[in-house]
CHARMM internal coordinates of N, CA and C (Angstrom, degrees):
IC EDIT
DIST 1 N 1 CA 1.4516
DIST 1 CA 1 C 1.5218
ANGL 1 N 1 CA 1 C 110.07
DIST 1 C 2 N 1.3008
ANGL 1 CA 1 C 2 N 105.08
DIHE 1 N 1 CA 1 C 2 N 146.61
DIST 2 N 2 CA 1.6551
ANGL 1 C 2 N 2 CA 108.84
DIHE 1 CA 1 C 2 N 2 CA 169.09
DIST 2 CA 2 C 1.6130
ANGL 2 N 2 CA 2 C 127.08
DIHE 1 C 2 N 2 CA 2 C -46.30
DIST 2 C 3 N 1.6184
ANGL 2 CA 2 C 3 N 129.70
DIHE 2 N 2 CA 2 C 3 N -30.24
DIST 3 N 3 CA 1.0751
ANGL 2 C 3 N 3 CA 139.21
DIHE 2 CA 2 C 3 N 3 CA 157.50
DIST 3 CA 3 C 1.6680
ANGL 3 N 3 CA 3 C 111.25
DIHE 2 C 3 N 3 CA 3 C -47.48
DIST 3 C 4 N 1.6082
ANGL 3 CA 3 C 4 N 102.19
DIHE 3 N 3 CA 3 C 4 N -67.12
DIST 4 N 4 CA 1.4491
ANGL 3 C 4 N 4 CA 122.35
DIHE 3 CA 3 C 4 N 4 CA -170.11
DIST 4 CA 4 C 1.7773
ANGL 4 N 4 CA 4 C 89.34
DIHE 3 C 4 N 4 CA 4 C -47.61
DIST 4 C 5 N 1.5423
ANGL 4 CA 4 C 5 N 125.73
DIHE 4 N 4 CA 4 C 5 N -66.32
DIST 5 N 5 CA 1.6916
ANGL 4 C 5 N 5 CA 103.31
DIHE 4 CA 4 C 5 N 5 CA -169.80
DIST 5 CA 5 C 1.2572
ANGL 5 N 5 CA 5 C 115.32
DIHE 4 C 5 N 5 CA 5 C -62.87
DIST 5 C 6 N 1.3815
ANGL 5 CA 5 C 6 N 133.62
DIHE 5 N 5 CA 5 C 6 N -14.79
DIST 6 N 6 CA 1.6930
ANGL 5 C 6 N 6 CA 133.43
DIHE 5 CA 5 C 6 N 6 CA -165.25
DIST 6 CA 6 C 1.7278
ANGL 6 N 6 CA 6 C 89.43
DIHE 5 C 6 N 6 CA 6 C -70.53
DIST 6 C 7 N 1.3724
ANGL 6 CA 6 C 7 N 111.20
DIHE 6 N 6 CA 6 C 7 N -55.71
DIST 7 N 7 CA 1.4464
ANGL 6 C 7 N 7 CA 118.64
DIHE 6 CA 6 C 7 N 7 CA -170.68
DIST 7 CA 7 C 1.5058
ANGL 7 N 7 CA 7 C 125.83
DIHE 6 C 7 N 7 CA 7 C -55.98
DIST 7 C 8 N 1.4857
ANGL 7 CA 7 C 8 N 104.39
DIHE 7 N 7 CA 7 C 8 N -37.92
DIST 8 N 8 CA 1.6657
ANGL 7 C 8 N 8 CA 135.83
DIHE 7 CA 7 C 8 N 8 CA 167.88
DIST 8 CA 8 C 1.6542
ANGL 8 N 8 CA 8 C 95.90
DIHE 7 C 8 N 8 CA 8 C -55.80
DIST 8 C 9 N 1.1918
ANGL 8 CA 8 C 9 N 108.33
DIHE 8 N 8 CA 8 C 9 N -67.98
DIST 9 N 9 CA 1.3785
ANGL 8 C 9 N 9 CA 112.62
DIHE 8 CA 8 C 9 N 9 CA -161.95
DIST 9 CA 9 C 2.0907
ANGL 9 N 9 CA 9 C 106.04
DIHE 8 C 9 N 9 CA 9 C -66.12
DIST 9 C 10 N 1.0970
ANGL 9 CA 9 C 10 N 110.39
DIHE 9 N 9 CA 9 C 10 N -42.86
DIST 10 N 10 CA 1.2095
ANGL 9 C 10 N 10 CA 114.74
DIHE 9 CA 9 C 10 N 10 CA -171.58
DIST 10 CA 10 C 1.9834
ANGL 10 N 10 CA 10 C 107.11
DIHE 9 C 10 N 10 CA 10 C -69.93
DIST 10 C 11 N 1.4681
ANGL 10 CA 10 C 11 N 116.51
DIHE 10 N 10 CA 10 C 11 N -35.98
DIST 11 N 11 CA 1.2389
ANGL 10 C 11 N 11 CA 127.47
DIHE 10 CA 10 C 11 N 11 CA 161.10
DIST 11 CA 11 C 1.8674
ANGL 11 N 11 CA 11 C 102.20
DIHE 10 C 11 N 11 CA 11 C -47.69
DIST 11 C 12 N 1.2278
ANGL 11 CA 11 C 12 N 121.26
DIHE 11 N 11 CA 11 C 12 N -63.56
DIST 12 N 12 CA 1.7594
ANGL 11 C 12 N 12 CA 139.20
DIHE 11 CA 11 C 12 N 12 CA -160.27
DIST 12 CA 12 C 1.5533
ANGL 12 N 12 CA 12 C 73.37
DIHE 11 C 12 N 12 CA 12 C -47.68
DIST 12 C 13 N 1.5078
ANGL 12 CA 12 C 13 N 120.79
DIHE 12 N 12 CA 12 C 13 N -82.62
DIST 13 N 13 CA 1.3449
ANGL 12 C 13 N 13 CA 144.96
DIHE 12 CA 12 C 13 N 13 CA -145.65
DIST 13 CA 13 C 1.5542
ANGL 13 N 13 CA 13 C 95.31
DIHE 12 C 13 N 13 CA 13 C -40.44
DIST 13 C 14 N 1.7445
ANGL 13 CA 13 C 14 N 120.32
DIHE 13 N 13 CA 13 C 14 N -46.84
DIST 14 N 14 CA 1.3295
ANGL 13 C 14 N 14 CA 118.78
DIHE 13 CA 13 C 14 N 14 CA -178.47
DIST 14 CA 14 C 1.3290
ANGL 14 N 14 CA 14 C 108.81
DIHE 13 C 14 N 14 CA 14 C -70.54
DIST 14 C 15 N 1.1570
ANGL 14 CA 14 C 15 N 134.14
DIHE 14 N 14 CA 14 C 15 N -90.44
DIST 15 N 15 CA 1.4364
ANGL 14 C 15 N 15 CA 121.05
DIHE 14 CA 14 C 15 N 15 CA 153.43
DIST 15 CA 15 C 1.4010
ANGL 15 N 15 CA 15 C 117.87
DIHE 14 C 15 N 15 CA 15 C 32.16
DIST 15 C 16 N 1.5224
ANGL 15 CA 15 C 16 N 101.79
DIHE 15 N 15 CA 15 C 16 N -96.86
DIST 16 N 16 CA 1.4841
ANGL 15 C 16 N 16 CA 107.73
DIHE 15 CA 15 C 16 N 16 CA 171.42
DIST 16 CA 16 C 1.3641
ANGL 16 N 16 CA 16 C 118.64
DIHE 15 C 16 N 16 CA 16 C -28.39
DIST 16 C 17 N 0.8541
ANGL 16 CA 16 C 17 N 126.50
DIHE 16 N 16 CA 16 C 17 N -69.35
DIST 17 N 17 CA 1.4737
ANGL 16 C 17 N 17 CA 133.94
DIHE 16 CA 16 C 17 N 17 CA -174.77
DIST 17 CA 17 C 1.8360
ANGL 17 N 17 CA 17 C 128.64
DIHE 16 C 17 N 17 CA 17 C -59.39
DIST 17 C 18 N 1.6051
ANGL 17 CA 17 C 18 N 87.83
DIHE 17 N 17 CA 17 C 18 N -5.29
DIST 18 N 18 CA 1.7573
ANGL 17 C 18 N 18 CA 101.22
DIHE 17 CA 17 C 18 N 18 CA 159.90
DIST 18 CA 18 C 1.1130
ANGL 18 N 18 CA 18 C 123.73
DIHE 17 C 18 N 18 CA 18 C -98.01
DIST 18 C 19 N 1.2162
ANGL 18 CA 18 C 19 N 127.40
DIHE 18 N 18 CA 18 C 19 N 154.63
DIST 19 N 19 CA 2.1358
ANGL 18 C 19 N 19 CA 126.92
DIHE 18 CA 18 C 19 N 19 CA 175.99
DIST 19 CA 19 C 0.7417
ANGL 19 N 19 CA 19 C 125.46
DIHE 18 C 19 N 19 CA 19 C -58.60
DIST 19 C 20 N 1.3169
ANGL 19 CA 19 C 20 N 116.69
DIHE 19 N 19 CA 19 C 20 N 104.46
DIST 20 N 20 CA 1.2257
ANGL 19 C 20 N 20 CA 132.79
DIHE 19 CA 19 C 20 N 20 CA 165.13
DIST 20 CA 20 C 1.8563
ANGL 20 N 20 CA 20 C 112.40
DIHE 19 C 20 N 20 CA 20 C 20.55
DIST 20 C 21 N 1.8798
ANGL 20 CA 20 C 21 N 75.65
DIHE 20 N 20 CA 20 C 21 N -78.53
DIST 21 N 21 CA 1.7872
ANGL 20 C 21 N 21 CA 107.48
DIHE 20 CA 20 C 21 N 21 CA -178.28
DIST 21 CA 21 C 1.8992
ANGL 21 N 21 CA 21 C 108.54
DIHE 20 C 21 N 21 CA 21 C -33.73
DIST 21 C 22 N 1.3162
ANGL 21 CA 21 C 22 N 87.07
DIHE 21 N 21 CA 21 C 22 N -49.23
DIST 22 N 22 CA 1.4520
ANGL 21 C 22 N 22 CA 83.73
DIHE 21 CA 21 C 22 N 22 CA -158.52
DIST 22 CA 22 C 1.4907
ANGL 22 N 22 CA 22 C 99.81
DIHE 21 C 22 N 22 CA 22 C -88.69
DIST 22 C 23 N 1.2785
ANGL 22 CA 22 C 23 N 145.65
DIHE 22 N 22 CA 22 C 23 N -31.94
DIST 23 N 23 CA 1.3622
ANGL 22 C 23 N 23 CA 118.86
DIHE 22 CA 22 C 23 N 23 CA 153.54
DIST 23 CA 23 C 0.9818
ANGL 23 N 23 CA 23 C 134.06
DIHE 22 C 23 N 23 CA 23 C -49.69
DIST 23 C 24 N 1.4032
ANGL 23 CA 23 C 24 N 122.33
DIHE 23 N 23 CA 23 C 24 N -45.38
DIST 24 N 24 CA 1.8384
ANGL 23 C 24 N 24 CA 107.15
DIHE 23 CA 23 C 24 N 24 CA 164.66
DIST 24 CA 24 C 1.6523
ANGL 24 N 24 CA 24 C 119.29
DIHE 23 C 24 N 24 CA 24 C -55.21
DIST 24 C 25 N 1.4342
ANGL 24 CA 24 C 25 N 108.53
DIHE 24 N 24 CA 24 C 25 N -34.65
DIST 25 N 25 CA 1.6175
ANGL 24 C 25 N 25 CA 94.27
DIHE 24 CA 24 C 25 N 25 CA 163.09
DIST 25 CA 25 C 1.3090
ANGL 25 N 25 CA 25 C 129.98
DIHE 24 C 25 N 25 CA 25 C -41.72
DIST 25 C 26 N 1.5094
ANGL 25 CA 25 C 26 N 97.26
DIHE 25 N 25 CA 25 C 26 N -44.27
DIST 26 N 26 CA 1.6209
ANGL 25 C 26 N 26 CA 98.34
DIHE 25 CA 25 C 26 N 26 CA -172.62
DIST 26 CA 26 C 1.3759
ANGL 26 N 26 CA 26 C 113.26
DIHE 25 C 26 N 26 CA 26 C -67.69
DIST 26 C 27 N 1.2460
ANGL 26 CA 26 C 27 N 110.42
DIHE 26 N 26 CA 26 C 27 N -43.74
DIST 27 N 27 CA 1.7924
ANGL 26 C 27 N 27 CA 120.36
DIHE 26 CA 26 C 27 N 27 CA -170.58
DIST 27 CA 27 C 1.1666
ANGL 27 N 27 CA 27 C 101.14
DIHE 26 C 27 N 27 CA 27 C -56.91
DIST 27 C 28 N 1.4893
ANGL 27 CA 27 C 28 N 111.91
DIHE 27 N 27 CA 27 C 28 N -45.50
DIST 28 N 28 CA 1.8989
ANGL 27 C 28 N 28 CA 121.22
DIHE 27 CA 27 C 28 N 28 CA -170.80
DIST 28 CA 28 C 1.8292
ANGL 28 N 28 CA 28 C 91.70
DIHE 27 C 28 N 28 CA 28 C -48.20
DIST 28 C 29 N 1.3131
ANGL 28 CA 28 C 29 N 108.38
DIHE 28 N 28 CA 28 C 29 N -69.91
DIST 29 N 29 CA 1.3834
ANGL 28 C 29 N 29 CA 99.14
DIHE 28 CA 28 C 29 N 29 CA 177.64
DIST 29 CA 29 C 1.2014
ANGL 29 N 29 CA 29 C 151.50
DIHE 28 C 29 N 29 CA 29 C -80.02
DIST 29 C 30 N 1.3610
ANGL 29 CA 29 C 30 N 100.42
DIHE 29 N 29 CA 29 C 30 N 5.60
DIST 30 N 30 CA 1.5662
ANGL 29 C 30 N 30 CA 99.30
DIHE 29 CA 29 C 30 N 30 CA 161.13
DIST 30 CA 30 C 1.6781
ANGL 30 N 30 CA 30 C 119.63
DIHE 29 C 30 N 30 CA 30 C -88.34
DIST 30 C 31 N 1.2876
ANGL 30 CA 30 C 31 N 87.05
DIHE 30 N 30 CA 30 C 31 N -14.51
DIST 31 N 31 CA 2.0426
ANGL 30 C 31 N 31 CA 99.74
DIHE 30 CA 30 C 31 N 31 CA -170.83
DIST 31 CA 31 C 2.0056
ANGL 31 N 31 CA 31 C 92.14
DIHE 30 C 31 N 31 CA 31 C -86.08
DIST 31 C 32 N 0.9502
ANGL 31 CA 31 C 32 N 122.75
DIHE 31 N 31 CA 31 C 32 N -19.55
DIST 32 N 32 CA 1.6351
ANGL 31 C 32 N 32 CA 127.10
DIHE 31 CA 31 C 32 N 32 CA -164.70
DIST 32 CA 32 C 1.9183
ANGL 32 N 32 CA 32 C 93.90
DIHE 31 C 32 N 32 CA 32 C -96.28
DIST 32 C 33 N 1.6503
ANGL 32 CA 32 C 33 N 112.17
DIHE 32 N 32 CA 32 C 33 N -64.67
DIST 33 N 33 CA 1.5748
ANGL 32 C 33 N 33 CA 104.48
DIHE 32 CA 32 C 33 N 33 CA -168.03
DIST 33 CA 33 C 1.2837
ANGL 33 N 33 CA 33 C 120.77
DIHE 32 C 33 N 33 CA 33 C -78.59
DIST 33 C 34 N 1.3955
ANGL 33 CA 33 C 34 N 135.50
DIHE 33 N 33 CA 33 C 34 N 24.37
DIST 34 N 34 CA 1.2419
ANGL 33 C 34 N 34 CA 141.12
DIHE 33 CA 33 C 34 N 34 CA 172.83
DIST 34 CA 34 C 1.8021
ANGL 34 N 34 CA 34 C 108.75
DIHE 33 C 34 N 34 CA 34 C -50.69
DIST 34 C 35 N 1.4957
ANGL 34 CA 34 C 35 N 96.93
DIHE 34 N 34 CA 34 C 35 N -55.31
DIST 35 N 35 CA 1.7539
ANGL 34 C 35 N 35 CA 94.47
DIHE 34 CA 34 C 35 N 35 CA -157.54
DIST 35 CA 35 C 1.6437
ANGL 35 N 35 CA 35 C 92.37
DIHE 34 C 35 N 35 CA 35 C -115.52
DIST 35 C 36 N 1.8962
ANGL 35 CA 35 C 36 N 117.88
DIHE 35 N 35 CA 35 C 36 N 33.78
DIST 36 N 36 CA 1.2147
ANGL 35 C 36 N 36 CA 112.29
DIHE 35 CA 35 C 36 N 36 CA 176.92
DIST 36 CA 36 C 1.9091
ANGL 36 N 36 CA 36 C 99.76
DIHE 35 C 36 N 36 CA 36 C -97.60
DIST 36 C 37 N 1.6538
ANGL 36 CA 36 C 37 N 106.48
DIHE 36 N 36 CA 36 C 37 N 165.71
DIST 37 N 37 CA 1.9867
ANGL 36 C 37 N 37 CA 91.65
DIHE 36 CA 36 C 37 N 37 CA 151.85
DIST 37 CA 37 C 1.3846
ANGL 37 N 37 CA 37 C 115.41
DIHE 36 C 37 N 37 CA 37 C -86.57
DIST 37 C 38 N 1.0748
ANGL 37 CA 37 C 38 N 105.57
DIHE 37 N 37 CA 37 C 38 N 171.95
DIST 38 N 38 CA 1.7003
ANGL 37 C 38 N 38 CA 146.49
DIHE 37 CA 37 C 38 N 38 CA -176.26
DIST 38 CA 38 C 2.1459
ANGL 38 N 38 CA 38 C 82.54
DIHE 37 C 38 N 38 CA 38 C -23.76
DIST 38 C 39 N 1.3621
ANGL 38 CA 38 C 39 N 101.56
DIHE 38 N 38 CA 38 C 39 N -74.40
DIST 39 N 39 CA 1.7500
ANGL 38 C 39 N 39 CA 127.76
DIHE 38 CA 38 C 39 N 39 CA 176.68
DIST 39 CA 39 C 1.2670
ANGL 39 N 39 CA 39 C 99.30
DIHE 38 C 39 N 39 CA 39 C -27.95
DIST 39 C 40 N 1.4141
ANGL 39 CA 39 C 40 N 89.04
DIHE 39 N 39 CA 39 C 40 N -87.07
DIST 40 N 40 CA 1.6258
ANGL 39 C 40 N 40 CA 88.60
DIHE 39 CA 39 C 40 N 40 CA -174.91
DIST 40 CA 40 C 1.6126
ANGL 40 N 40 CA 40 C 135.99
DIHE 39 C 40 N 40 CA 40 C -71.05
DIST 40 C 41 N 1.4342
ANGL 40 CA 40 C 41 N 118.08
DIHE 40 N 40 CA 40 C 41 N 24.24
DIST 41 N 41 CA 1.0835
ANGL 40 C 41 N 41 CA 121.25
DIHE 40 CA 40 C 41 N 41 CA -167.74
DIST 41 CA 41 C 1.9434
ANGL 41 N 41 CA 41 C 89.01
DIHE 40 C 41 N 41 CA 41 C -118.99
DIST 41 C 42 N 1.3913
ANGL 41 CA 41 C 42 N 102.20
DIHE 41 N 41 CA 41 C 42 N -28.47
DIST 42 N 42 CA 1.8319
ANGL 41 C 42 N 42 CA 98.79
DIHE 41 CA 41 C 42 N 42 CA -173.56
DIST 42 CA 42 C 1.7302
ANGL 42 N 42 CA 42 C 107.17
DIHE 41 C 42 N 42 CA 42 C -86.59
DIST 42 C 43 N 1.5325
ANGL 42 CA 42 C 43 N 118.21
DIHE 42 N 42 CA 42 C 43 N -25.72
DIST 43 N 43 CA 1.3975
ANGL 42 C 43 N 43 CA 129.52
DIHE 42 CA 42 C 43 N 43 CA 154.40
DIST 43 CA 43 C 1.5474
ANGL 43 N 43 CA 43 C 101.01
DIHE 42 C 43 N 43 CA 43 C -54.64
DIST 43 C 44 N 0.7454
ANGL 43 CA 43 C 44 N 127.17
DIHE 43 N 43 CA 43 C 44 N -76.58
DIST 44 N 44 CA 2.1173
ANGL 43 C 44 N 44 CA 121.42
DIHE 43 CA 43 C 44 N 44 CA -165.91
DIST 44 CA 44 C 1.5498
ANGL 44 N 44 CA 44 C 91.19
DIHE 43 C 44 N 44 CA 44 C -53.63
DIST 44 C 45 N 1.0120
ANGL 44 CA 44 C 45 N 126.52
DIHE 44 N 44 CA 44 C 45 N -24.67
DIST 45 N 45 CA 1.8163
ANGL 44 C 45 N 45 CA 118.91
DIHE 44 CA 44 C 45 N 45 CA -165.92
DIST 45 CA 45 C 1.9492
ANGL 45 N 45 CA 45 C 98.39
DIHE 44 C 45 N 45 CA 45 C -84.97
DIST 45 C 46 N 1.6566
ANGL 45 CA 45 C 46 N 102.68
DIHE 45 N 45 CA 45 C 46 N -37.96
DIST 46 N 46 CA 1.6306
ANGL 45 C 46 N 46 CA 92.13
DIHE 45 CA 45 C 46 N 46 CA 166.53
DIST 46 CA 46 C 1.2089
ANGL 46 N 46 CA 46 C 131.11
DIHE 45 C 46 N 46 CA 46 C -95.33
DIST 46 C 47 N 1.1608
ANGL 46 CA 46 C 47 N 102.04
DIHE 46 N 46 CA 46 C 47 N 16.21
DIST 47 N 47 CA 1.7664
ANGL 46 C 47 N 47 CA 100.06
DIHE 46 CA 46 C 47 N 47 CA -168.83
DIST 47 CA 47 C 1.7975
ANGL 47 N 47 CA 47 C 96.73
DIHE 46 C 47 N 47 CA 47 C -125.20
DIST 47 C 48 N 1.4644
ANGL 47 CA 47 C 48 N 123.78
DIHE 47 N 47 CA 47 C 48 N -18.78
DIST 48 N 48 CA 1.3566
ANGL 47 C 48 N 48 CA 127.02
DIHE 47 CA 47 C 48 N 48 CA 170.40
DIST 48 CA 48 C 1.3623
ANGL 48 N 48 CA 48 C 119.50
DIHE 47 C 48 N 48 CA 48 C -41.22
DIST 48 C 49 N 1.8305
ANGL 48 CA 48 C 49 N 113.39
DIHE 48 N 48 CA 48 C 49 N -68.59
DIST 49 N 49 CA 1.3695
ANGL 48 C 49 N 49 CA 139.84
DIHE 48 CA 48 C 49 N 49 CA -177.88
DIST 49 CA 49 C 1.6536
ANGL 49 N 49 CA 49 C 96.21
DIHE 48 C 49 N 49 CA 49 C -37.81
DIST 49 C 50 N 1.1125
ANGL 49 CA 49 C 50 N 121.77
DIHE 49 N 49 CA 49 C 50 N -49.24
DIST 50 N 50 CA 1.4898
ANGL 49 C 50 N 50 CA 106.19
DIHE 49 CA 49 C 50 N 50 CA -162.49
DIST 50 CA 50 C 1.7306
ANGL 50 N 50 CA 50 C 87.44
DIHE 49 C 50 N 50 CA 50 C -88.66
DIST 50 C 51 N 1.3102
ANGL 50 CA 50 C 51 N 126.14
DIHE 50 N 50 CA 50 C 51 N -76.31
DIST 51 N 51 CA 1.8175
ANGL 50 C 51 N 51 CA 107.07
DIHE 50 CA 50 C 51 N 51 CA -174.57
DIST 51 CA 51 C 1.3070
ANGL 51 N 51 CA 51 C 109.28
DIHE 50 C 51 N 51 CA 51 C -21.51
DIST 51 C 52 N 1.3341
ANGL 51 CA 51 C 52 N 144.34
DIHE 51 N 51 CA 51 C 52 N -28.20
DIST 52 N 52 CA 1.6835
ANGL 51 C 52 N 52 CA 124.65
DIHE 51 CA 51 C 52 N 52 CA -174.25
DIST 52 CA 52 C 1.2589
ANGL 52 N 52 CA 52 C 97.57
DIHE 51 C 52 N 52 CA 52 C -122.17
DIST 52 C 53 N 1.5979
ANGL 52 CA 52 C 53 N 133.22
DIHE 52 N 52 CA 52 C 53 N 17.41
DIST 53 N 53 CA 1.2471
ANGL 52 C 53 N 53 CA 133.04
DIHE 52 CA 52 C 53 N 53 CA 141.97
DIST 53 CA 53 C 1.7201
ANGL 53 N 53 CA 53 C 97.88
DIHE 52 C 53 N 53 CA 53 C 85.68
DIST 53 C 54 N 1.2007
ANGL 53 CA 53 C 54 N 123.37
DIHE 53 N 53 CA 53 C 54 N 18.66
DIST 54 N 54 CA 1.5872
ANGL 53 C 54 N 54 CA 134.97
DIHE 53 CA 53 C 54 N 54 CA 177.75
DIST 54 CA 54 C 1.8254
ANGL 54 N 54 CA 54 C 103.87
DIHE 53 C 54 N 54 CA 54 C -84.22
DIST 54 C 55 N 1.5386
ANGL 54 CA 54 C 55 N 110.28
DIHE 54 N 54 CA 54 C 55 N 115.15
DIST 55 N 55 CA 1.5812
ANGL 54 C 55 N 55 CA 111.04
DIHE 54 CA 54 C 55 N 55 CA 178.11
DIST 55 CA 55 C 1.6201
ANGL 55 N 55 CA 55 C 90.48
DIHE 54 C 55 N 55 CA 55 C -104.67
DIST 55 C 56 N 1.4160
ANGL 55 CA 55 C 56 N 127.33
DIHE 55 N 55 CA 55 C 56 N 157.48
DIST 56 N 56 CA 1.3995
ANGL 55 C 56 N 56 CA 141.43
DIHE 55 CA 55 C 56 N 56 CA 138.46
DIST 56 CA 56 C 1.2204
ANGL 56 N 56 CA 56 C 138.41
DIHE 55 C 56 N 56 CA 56 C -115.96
DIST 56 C 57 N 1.1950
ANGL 56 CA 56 C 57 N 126.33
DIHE 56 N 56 CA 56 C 57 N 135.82
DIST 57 N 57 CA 1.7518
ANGL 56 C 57 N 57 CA 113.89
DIHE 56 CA 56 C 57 N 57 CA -161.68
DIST 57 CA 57 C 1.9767
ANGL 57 N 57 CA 57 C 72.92
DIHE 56 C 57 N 57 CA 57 C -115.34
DIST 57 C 58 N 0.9958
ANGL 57 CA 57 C 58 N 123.53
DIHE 57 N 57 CA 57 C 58 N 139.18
DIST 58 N 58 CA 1.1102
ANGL 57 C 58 N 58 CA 139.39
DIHE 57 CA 57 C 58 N 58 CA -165.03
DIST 58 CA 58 C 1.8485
ANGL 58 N 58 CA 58 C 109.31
DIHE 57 C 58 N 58 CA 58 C -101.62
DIST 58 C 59 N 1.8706
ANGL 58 CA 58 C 59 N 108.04
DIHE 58 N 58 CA 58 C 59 N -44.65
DIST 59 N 59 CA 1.3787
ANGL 58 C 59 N 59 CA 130.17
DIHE 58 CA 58 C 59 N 59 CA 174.98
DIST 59 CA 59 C 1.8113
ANGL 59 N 59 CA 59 C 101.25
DIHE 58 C 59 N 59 CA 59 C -54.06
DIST 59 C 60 N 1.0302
ANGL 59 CA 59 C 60 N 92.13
DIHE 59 N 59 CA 59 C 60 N -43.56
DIST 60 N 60 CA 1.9791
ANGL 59 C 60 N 60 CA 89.66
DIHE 59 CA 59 C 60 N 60 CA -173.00
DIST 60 CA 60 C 1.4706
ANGL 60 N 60 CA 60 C 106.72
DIHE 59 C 60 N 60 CA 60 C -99.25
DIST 60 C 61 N 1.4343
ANGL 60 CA 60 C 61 N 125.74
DIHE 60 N 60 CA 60 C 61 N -3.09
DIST 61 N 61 CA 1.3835
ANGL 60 C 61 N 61 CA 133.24
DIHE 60 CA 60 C 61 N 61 CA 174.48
DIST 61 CA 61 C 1.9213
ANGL 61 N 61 CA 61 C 83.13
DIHE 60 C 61 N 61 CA 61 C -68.91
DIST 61 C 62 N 1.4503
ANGL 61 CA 61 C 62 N 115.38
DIHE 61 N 61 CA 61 C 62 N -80.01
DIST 62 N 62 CA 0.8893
ANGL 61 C 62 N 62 CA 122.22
DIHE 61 CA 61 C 62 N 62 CA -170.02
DIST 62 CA 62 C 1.6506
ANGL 62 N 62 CA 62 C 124.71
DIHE 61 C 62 N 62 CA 62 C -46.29
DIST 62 C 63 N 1.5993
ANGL 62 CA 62 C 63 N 133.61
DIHE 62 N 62 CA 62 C 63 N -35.11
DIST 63 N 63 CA 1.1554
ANGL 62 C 63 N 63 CA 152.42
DIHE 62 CA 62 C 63 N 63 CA 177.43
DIST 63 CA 63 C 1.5667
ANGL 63 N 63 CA 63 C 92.08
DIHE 62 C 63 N 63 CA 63 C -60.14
DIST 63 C 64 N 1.5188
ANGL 63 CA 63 C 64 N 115.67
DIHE 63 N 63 CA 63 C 64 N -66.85
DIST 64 N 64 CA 1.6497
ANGL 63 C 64 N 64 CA 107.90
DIHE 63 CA 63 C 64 N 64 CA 177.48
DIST 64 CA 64 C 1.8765
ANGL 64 N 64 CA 64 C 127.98
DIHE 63 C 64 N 64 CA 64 C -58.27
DIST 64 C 65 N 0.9951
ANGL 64 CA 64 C 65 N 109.08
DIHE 64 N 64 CA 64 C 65 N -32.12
DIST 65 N 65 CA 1.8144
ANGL 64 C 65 N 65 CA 106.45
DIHE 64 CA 64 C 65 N 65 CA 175.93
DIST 65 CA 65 C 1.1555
ANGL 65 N 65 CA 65 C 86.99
DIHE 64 C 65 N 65 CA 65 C -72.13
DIST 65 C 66 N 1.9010
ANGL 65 CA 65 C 66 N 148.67
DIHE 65 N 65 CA 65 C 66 N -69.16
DIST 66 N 66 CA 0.7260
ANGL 65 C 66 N 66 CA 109.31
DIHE 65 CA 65 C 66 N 66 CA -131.22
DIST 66 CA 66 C 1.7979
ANGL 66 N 66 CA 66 C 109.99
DIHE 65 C 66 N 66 CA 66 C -90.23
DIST 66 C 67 N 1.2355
ANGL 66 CA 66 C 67 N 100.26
DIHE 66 N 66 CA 66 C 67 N 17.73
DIST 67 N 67 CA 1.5945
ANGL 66 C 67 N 67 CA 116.13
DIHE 66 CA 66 C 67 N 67 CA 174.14
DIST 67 CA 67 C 1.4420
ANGL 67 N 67 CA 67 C 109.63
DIHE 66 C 67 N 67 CA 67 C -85.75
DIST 67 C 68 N 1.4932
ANGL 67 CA 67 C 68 N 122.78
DIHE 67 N 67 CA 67 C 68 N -12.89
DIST 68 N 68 CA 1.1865
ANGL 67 C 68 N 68 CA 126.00
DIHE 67 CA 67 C 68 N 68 CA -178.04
DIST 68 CA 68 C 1.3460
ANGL 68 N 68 CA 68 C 110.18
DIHE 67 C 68 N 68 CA 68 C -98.19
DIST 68 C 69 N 1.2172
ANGL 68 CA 68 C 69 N 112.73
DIHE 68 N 68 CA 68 C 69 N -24.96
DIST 69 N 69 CA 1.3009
ANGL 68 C 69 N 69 CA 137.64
DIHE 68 CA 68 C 69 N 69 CA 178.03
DIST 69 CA 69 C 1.6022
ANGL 69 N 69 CA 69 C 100.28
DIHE 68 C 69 N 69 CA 69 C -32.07
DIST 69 C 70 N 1.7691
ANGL 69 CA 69 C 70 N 72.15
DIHE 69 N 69 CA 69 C 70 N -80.46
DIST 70 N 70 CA 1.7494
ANGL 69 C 70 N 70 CA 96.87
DIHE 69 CA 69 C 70 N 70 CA -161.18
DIST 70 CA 70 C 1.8328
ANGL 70 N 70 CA 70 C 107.85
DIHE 69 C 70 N 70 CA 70 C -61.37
DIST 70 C 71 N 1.5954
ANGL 70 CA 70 C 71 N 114.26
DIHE 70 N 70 CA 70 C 71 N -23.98
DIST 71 N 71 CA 1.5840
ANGL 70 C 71 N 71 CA 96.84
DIHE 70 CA 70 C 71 N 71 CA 167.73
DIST 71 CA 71 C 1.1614
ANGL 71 N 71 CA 71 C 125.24
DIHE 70 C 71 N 71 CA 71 C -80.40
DIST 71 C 72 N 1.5581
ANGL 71 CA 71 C 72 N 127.11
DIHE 71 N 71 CA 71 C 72 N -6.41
DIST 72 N 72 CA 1.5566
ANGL 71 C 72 N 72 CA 125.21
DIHE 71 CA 71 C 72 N 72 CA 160.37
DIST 72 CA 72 C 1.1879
ANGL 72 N 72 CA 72 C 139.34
DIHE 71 C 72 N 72 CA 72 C -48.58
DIST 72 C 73 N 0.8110
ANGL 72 CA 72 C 73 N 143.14
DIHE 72 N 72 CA 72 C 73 N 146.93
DIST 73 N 73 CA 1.9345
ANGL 72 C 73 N 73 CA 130.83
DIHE 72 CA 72 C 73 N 73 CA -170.23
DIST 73 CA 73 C 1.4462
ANGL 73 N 73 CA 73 C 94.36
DIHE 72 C 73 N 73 CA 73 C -78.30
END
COOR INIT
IC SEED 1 N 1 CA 1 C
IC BUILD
């Protein structure tokens, strides 16, 4: 449906606009902890970031959304 692509497309659009780096992190781990446990699925989640060389400062992750926040209608 025409809704269903506005939403598709507006999701892509966000996407796009994140690092590279850190989306393939994520994919890396969601495609890897499927058939791991609870343990071993939060170990691959800390030990990933550095194998694909992805750092996050989390304090300024947070300082920027919620700066985006506030310019949204």
């Amino acid at each position: 449906s025409e809704r269903l692509w506005d939403e598709a497309m507006a999701m892509a659009r966000t996407i796009a606009g994140m690092r590279p780096e850190g989306v393939a992190l994520t994919l890396s781990h969601l495609d890897h902890n499927m058939d791991m446990s609870r343990d071993q699925a939060l170990r691959w989640a800390k030990l990933s970031g550095k194998w694909l060389g992805v750092t996050s400062n989390l304090a300024e992750a947070g300082r920027d959304l919620m700066g985006r926040k506030k310019q949204e209608p």
